[in-house]
N, C-alpha and C positions, 0 to 999 in steps of 0.2 A: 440041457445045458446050453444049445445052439441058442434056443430062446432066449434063452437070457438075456446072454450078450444081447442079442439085436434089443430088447427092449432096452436094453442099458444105453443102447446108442440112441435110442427115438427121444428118450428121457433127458438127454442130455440136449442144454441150449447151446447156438453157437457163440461163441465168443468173437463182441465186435472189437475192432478195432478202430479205433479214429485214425485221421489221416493227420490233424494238427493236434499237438499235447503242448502243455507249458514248457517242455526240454527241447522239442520242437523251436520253438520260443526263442527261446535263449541261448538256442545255438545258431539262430538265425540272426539275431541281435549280436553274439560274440563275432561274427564271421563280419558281418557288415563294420563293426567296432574296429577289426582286423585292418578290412581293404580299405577305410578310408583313413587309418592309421599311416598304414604302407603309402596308398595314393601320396597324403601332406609329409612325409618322409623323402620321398622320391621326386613329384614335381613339385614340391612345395617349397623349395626356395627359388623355383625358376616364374613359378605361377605369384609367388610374393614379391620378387623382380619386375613382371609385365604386368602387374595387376595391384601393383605397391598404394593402398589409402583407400582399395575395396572391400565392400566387406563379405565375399568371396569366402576367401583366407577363411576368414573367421566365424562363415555359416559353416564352412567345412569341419572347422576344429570342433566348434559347437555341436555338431553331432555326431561325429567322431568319438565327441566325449558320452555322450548321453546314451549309445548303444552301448558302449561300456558300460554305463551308470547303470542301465537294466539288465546286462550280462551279465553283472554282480552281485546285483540287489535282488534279483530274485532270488538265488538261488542262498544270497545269505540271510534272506527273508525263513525262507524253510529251514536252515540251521539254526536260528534262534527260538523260533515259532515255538518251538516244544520247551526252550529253554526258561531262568528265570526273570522275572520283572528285568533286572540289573543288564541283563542280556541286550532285552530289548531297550532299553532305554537306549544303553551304549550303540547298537542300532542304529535309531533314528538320528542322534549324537551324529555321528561320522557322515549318518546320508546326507541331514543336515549341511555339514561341514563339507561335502565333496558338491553338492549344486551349489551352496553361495562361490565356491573354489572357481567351479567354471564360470559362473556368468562373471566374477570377475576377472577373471585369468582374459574373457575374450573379450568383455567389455572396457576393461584398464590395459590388457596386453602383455599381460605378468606373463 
């Protein structure tokens, strides 16, 4: 019986683990989406103040939005993924609709 075991153990392979995953990912991307949120929240009417006709302000927001945009869309990538056609359509529909949203939102100032 001793034997066994131990063969049961030589038999078995180790399980790797990676150090970077996609959730890895996208919790990196929601956190940075976070702090540069908070940052134009807090010195962003003082930085829009001393910094008023730069486009500062507006590299900030612009990617502010965009780690959002991938903190979202990944992961509503894999919720549809499995779904049907209609799913996905509606999808790309909104992704669509949320990047022409920012580049005009930073480009016009909406």
């Amino acid at each position: 019986m001793a034997q066994k075991k131990t063969e049961q153990k030589k038999n078995e392979t180790p399980s790797r683990h990676s150090s970077f995953t996609l959730g890895s990912l996208v919790n990196v991307l929601a956190f940075l989406a976070l702090a540069a949120a908070a940052i134009l929240l807090v010195i962003g009417p003082i930085l829009g103040f001393l910094l008023e006709g730069t486009p500062v302000m507006q590299a900030l927001n612009l990617v502010a939005q965009y780690c959002l945009l991938a903190a979202i869309a990944i992961p509503g990538w894999f919720f549809v993924r499995g779904k049907r056609k209609g799913w996905k359509i509606a999808y790309f529909i909104f992704l669509a609709i949320y990047i022409a949203g920012t580049i005009l939102g930073v480009t016009l100032g909406i």
